[in-house]
mmCIF file of the N, C-alpha and C atoms, coordinates in Angstrom:
data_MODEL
# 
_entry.id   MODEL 
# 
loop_
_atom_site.group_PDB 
_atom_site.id 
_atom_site.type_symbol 
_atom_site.label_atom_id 
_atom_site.label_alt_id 
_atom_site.label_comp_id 
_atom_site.label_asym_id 
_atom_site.label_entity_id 
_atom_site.label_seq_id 
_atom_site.pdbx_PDB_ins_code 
_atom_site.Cartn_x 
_atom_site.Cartn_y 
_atom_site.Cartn_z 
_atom_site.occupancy 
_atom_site.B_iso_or_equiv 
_atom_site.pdbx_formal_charge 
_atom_site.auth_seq_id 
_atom_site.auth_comp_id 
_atom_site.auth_asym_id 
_atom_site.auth_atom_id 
_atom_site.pdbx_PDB_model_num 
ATOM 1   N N  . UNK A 1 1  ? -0.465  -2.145  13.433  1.00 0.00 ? 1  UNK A N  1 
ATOM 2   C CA . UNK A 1 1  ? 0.072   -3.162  12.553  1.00 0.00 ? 1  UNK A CA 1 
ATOM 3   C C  . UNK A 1 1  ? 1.007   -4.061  13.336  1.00 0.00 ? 1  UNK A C  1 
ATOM 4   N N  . UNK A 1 2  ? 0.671   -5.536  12.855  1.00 0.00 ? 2  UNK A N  1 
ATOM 5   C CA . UNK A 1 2  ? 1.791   -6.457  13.773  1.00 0.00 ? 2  UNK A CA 1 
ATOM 6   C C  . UNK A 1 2  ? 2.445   -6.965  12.595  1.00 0.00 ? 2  UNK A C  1 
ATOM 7   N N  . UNK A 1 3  ? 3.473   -7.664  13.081  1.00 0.00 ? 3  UNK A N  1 
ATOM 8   C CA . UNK A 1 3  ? 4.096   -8.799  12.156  1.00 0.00 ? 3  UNK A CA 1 
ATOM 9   C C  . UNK A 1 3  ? 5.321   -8.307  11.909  1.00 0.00 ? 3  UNK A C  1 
ATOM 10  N N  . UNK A 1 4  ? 5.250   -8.316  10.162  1.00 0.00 ? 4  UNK A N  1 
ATOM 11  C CA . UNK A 1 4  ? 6.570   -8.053  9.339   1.00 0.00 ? 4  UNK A CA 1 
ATOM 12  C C  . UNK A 1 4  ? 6.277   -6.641  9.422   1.00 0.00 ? 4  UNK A C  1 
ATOM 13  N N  . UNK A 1 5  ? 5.473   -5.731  9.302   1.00 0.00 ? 5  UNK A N  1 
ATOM 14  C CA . UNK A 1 5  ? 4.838   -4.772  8.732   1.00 0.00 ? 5  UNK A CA 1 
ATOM 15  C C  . UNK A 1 5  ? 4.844   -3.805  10.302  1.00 0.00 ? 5  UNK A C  1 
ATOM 16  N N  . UNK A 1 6  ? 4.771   -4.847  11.305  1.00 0.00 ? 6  UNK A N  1 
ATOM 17  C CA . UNK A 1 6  ? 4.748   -3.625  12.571  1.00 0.00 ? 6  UNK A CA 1 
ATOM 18  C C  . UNK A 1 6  ? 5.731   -2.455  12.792  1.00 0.00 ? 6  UNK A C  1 
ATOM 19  N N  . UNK A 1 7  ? 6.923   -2.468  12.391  1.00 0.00 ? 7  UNK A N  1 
ATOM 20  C CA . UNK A 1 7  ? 7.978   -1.614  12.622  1.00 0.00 ? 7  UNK A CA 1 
ATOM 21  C C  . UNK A 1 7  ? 7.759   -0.724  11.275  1.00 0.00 ? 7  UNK A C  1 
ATOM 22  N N  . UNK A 1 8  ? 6.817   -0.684  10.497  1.00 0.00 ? 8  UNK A N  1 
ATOM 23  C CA . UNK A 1 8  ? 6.255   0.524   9.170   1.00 0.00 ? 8  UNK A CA 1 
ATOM 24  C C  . UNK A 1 8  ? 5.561   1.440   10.140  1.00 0.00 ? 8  UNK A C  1 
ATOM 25  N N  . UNK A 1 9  ? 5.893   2.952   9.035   1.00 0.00 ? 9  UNK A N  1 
ATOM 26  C CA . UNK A 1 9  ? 4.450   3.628   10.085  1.00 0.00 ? 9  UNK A CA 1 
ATOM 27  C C  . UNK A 1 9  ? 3.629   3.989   8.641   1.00 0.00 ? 9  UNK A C  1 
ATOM 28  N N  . UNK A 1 10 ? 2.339   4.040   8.879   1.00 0.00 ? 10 UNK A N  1 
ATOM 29  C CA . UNK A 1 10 ? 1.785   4.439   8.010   1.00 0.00 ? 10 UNK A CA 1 
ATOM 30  C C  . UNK A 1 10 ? 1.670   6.278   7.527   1.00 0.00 ? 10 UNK A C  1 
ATOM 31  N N  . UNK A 1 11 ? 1.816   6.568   6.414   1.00 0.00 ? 11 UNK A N  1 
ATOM 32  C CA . UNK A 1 11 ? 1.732   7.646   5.884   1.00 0.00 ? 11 UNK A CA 1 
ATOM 33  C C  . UNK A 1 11 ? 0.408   7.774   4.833   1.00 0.00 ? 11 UNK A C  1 
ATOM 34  N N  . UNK A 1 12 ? -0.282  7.191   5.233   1.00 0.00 ? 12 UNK A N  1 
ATOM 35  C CA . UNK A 1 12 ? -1.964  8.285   5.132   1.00 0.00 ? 12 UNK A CA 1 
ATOM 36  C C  . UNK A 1 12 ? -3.053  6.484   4.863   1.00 0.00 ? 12 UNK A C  1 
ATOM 37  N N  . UNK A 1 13 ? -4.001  6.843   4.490   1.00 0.00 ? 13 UNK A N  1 
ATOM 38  C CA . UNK A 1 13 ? -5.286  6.475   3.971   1.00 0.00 ? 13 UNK A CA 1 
ATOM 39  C C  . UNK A 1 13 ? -6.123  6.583   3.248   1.00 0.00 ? 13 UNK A C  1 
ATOM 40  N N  . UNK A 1 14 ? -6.589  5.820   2.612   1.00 0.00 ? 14 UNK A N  1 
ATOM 41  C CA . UNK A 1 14 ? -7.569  6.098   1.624   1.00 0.00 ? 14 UNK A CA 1 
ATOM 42  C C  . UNK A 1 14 ? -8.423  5.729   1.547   1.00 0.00 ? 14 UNK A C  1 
ATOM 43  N N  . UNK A 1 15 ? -10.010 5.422   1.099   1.00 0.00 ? 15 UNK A N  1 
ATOM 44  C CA . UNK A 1 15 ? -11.086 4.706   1.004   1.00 0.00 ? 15 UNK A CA 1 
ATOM 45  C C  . UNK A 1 15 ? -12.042 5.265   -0.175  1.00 0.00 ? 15 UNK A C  1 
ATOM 46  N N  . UNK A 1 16 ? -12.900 4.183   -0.303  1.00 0.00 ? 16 UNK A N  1 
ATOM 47  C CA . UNK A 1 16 ? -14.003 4.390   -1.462  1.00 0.00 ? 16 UNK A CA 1 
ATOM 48  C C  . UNK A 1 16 ? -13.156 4.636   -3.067  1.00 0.00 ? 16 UNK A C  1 
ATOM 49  N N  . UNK A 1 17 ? -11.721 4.153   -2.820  1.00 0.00 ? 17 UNK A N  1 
ATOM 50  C CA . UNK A 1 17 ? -11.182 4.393   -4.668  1.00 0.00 ? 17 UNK A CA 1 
ATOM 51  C C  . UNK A 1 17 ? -10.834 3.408   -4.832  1.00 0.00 ? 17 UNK A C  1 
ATOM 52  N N  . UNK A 1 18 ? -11.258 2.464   -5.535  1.00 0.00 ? 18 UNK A N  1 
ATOM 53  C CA . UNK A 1 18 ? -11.154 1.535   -6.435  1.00 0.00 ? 18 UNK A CA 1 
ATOM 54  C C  . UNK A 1 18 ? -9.419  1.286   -6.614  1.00 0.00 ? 18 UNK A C  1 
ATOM 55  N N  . UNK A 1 19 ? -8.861  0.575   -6.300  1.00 0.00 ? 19 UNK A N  1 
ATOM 56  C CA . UNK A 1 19 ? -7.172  -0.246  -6.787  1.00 0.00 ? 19 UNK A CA 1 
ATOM 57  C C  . UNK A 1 19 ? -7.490  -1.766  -7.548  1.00 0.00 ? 19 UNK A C  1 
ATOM 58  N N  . UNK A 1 20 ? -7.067  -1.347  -8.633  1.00 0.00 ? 20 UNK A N  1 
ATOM 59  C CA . UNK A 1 20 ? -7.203  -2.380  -9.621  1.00 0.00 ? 20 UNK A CA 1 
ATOM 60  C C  . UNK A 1 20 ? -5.216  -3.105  -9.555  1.00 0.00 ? 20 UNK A C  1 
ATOM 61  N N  . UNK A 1 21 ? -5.053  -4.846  -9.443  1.00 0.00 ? 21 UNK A N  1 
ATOM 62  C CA . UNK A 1 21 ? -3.967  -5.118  -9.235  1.00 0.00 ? 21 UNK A CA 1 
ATOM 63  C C  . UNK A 1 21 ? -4.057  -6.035  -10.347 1.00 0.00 ? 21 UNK A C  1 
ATOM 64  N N  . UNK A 1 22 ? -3.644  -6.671  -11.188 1.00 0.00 ? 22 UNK A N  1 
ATOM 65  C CA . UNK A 1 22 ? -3.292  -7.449  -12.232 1.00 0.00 ? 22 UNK A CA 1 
ATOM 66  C C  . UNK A 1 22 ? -2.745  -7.143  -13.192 1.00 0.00 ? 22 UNK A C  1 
ATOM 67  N N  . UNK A 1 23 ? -3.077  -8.264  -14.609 1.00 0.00 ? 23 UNK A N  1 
ATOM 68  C CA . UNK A 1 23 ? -2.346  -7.812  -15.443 1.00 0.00 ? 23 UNK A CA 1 
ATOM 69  C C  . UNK A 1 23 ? -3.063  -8.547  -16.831 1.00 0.00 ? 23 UNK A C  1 
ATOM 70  N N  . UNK A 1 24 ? -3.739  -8.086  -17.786 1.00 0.00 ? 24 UNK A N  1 
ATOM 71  C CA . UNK A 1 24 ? -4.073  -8.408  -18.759 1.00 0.00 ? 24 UNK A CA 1 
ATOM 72  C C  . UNK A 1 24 ? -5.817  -8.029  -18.529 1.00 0.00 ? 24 UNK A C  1 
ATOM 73  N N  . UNK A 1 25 ? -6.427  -9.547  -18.963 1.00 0.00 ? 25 UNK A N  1 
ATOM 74  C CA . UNK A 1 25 ? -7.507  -9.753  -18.484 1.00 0.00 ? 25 UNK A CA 1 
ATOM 75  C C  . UNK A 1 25 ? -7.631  -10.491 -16.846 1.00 0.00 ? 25 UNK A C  1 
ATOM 76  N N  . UNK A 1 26 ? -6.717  -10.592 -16.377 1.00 0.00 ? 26 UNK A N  1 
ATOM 77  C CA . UNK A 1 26 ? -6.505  -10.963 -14.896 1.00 0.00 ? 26 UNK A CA 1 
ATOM 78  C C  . UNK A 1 26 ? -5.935  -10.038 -13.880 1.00 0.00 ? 26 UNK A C  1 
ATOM 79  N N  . UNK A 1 27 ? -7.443  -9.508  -13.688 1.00 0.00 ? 27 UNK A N  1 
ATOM 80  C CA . UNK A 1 27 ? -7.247  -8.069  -12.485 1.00 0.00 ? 27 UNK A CA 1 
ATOM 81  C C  . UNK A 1 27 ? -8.211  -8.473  -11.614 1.00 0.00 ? 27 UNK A C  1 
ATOM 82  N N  . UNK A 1 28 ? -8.141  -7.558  -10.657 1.00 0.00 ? 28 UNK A N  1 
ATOM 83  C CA . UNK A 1 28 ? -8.802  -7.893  -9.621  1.00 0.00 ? 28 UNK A CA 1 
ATOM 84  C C  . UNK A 1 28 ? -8.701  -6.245  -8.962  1.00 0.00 ? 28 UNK A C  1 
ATOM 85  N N  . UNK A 1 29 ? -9.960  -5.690  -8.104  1.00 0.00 ? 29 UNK A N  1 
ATOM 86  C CA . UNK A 1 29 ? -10.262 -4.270  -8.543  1.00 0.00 ? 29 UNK A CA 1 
ATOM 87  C C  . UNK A 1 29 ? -11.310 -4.409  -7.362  1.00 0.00 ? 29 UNK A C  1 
ATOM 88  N N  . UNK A 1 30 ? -10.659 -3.749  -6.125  1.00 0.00 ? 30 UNK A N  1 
ATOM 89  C CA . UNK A 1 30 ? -10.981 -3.763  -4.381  1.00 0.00 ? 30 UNK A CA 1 
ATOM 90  C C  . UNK A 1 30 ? -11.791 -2.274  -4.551  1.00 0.00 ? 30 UNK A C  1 
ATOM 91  N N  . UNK A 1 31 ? -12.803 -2.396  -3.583  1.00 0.00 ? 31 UNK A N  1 
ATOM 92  C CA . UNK A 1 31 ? -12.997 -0.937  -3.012  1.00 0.00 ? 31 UNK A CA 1 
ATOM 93  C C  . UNK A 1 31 ? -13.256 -0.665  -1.485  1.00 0.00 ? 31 UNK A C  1 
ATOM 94  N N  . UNK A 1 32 ? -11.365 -0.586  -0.606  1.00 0.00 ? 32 UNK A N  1 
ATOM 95  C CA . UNK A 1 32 ? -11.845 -0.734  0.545   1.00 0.00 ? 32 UNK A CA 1 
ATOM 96  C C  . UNK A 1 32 ? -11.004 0.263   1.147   1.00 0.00 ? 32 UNK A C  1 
ATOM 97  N N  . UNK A 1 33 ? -10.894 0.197   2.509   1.00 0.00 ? 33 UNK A N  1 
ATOM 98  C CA . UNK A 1 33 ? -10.276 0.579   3.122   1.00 0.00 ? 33 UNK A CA 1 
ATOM 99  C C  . UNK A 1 33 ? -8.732  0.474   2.888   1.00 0.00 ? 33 UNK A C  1 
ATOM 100 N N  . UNK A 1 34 ? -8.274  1.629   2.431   1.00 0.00 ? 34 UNK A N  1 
ATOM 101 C CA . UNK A 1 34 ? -6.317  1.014   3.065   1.00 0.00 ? 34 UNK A CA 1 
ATOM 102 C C  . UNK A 1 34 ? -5.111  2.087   3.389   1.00 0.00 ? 34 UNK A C  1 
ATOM 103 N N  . UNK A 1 35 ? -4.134  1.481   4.151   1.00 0.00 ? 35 UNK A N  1 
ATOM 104 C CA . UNK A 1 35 ? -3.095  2.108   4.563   1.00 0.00 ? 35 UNK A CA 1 
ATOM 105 C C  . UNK A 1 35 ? -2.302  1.912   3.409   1.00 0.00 ? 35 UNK A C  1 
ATOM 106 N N  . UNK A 1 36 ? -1.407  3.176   3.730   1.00 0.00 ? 36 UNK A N  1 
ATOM 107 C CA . UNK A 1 36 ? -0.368  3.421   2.638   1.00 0.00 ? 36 UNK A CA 1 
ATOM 108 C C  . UNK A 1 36 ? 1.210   3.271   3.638   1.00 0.00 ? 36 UNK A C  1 
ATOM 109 N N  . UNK A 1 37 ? 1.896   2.451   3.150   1.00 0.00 ? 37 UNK A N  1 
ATOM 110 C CA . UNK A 1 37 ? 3.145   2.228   3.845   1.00 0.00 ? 37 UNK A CA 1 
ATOM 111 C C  . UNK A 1 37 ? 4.370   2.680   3.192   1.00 0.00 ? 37 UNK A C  1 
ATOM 112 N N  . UNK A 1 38 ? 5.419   3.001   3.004   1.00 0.00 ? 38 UNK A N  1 
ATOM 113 C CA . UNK A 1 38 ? 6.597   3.341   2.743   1.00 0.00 ? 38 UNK A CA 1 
ATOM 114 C C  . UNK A 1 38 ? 7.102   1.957   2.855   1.00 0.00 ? 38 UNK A C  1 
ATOM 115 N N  . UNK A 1 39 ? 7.998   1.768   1.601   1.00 0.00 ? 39 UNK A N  1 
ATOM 116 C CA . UNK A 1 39 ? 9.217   0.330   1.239   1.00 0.00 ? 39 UNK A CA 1 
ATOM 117 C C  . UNK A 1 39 ? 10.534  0.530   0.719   1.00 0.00 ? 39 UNK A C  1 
ATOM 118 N N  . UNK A 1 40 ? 10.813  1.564   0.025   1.00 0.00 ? 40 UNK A N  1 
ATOM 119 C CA . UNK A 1 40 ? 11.883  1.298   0.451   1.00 0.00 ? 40 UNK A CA 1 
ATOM 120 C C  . UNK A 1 40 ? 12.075  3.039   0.428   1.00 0.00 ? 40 UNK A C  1 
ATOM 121 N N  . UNK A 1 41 ? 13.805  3.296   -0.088  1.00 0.00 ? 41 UNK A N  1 
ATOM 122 C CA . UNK A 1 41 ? 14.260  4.392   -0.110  1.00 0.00 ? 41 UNK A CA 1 
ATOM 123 C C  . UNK A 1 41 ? 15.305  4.606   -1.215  1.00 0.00 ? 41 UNK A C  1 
ATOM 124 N N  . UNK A 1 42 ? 15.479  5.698   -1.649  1.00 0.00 ? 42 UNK A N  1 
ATOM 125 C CA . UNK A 1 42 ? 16.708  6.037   -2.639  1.00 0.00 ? 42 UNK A CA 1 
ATOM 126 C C  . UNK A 1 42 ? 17.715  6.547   -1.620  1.00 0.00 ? 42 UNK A C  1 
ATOM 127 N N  . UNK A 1 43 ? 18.816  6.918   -2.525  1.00 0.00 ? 43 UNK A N  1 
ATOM 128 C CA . UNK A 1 43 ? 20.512  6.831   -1.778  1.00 0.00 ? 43 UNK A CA 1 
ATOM 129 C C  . UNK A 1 43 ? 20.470  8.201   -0.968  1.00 0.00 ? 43 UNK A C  1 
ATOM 130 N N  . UNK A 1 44 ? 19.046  8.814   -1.139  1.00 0.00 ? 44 UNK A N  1 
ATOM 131 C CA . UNK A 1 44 ? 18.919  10.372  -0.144  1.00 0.00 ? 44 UNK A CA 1 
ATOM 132 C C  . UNK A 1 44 ? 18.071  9.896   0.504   1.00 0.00 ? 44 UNK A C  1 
ATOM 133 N N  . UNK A 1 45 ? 17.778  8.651   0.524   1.00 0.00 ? 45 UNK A N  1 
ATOM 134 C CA . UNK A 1 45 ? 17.250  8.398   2.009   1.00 0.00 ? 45 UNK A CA 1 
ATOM 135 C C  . UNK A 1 45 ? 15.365  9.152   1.634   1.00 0.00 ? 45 UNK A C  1 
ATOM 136 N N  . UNK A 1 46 ? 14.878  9.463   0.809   1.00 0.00 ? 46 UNK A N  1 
ATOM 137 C CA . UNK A 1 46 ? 13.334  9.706   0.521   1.00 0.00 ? 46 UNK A CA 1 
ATOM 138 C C  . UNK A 1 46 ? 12.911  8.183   -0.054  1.00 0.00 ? 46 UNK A C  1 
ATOM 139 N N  . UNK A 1 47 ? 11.882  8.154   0.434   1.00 0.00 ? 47 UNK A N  1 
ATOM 140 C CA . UNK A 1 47 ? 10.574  7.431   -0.135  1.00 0.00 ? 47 UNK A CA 1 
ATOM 141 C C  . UNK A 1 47 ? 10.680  6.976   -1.772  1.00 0.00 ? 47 UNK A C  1 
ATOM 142 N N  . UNK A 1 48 ? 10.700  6.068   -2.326  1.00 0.00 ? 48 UNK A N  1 
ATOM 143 C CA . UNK A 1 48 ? 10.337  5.512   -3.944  1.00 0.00 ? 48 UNK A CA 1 
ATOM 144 C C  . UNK A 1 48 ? 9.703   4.982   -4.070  1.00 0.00 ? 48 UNK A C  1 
ATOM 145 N N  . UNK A 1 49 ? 9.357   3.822   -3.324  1.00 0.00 ? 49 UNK A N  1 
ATOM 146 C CA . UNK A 1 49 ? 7.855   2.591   -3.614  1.00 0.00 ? 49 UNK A CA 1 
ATOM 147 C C  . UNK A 1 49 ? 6.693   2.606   -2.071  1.00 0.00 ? 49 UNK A C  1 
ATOM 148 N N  . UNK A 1 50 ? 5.480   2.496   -2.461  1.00 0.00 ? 50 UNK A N  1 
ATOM 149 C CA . UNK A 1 50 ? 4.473   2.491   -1.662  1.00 0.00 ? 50 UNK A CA 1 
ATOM 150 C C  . UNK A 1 50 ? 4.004   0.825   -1.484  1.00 0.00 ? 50 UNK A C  1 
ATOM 151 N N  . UNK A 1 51 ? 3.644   0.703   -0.333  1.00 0.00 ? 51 UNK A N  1 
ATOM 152 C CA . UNK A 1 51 ? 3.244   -1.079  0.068   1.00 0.00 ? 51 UNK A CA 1 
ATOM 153 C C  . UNK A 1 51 ? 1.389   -0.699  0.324   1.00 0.00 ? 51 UNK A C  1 
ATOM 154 N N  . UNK A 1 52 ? 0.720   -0.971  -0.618  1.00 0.00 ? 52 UNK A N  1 
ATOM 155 C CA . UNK A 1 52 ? -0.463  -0.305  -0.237  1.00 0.00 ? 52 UNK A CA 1 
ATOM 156 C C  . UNK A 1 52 ? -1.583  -1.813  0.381   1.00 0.00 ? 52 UNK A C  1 
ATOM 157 N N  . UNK A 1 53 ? -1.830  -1.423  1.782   1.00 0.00 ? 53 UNK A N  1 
ATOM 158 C CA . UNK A 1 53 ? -2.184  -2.627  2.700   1.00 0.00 ? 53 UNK A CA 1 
ATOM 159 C C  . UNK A 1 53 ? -4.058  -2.713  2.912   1.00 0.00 ? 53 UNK A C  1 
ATOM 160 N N  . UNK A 1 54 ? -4.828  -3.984  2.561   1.00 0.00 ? 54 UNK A N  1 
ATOM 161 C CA . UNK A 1 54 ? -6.347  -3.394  2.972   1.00 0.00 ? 54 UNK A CA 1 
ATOM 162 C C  . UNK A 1 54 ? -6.311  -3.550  4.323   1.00 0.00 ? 54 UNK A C  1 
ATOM 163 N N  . UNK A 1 55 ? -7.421  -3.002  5.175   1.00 0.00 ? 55 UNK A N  1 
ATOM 164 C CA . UNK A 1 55 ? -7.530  -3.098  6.820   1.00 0.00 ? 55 UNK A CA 1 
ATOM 165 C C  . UNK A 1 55 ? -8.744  -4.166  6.929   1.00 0.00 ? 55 UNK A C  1 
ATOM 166 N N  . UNK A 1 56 ? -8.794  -4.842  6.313   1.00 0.00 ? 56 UNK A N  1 
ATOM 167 C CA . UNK A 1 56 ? -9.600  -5.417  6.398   1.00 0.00 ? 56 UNK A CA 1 
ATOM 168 C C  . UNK A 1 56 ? -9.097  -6.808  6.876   1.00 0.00 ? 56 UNK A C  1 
# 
């Protein structure tokens, strides 16, 4: 990974499951490849939100 995103490490992968992102009748619903990134942290310092990236 380069960029904003290069100093993330990734914590796993997934493929062939469907991520549906929208909201109503305006979704949009991938079936690809992707990394799972870590964003931020709680006040113990663990993991709370996932940045989920395609490799494509």
């Amino acid at each position: 990974l380069t960029g904003v995103v290069g100093k993330k490490y990734s914590i796993g992968s997934f493929s062939h499951i469907p991520v549906t992102i929208g909201i109503g009748n305006n979704t949009l619903t991938i079936s690809d490849e992707f990394s799972v990134l870590p964003t931020e942290k709680d006040s113990n310092g663990k993991d709370i939100s996932l940045f989920i990236l395609s490799t494509r």
